[in-house]
C-alpha positions in Angstrom: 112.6 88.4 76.4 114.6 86.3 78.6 113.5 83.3 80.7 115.0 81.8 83.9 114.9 77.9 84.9 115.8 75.7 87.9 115.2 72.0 88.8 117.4 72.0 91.9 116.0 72.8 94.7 117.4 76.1 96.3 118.6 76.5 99.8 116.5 77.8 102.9 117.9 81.5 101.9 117.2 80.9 98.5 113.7 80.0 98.6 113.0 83.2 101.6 114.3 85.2 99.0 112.5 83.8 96.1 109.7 84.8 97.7 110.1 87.8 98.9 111.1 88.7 95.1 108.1 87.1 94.1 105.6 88.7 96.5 107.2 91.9 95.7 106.1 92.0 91.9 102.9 89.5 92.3 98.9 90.5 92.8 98.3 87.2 92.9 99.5 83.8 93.5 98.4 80.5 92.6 98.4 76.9 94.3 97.4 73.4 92.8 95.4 71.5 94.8 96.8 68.0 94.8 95.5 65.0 93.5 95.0 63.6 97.5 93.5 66.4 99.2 95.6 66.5 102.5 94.9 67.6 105.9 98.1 69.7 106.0 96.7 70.9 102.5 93.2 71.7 104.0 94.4 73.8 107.0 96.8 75.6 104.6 93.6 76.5 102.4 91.9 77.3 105.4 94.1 80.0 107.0 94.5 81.6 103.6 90.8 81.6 102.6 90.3 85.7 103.4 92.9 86.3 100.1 91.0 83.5 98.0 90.2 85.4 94.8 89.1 82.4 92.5 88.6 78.8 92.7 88.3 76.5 89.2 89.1 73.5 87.1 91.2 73.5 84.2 92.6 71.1 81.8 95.9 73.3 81.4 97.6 74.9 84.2 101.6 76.1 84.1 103.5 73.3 82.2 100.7 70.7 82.9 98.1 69.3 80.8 95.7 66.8 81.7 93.0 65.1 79.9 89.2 64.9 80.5 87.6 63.8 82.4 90.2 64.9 84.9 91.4 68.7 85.9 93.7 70.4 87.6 92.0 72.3 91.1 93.6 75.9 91.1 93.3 78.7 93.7 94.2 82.3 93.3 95.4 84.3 96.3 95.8 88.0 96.4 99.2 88.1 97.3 99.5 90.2 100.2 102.5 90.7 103.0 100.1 88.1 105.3 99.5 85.6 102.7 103.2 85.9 102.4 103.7 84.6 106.0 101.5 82.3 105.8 102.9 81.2 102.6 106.5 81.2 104.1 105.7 79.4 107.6 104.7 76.4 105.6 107.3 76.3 102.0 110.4 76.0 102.8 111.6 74.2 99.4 110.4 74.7 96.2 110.1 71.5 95.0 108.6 70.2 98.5 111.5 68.1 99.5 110.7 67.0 103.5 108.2 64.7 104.5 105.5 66.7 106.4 105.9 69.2 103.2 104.2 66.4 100.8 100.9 67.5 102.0 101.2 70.7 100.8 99.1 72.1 97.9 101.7 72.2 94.8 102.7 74.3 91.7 103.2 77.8 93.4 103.0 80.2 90.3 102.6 84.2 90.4 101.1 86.4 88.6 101.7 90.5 87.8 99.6 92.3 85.8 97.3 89.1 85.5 100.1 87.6 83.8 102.3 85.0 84.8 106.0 85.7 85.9 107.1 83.1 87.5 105.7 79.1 87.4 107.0 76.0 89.3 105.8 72.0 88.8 106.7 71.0 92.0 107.3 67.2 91.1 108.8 67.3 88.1 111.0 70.2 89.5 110.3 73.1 87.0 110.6 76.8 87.9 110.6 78.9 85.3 110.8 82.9 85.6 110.2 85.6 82.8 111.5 88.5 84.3 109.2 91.8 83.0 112.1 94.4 83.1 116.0 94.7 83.9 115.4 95.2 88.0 113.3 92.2 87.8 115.7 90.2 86.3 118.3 91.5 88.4 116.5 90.3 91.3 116.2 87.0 90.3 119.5 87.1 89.6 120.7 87.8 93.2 119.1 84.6 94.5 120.2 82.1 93.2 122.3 80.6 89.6 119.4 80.6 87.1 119.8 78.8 83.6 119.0 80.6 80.8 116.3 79.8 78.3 114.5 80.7 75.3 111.1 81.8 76.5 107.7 79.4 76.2 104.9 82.3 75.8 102.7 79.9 75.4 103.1 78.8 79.2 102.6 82.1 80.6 99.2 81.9 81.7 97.3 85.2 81.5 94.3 85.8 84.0 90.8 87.4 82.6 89.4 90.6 85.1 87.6 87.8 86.6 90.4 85.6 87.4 89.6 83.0 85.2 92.2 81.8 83.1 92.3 82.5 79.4 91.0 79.5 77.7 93.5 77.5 75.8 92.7 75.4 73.0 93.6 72.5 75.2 90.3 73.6 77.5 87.9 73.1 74.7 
């Protein structure tokens, strides 16, 4: 298995096609709400409430770990071609790098399969993709120059049927 990695944020064209790549593979998607809920953050919520699939807490999201009595405020998103527009009239970096793009909700992460393929931190500027086969990871390839790491299972969050995460020994 083969895992992909970033912490510079990619270029207008790279982050369209980023996404496109990752709505092509994904059933769902995944935002973080952030620690000051925004207005910007609130209307972004809003427009994409018909695709909200599950809302939680959890103590353990993509690369982050946090501990009680605080949590991390996920939503999952079926991750359709108008979530996708939504989605892309609002990102335009991956890391959030412009000022009105600070009130965005963070961590984008996607899921195939109810497993996760591809997981971003958004201020600590960590993307990480595990490709599931060769045209994947020729995809990914395409957009952009990708490091090359040795995998962290462990981080690749896998959904139950319900959309709840898997708990972690970190959640108990």
């Amino acid at each position: 298995m083969t895992m992909f990695s970033i912490s510079n944020n990619l270029s207008h064209v790279e982050h369209a096609r980023l996404l496109e790549v990752c709505f092509r593979y994904a059933d769902v998607f995944s935002l973080t709400e952030a620690p000051r809920f925004s207005h910007g953050e609130r209307l972004l919520f809003e427009q994409l409430q018909p695709f909200l699939l599950s809302k939680f807490e959890t103590r353990h999201w993509f690369r982050r770990y946090i501990r009680k009595p605080y949590s991390h405020k996920i939503r999952l998103f079926q991750a359709c071609p108008e979530a996708k527009e939504i989605l892309a009239s609002k990102y335009k970096n991956l890391f959030m790098r412009s000022d009105n793009e600070w009130e965005l909700p963070e961590d984008l992460c996607f899921f195939s399969g109810k497993k996760l393929f591809m997981g971003s931190v958004t201020h600590e500027r960590i993307c990480y993709v595990y490709p599931e086969n060769e045209k994947m990871r020729a995809e990914f390839m395409q957009i952009c120059r990708w490091d090359i790491e040795i995998p962290y299972p462990a981080e690749q969050i896998i959904l139950r049927d319900d959309y709840a995460p898997i708990e972690t020994e970190w959640d108990r």
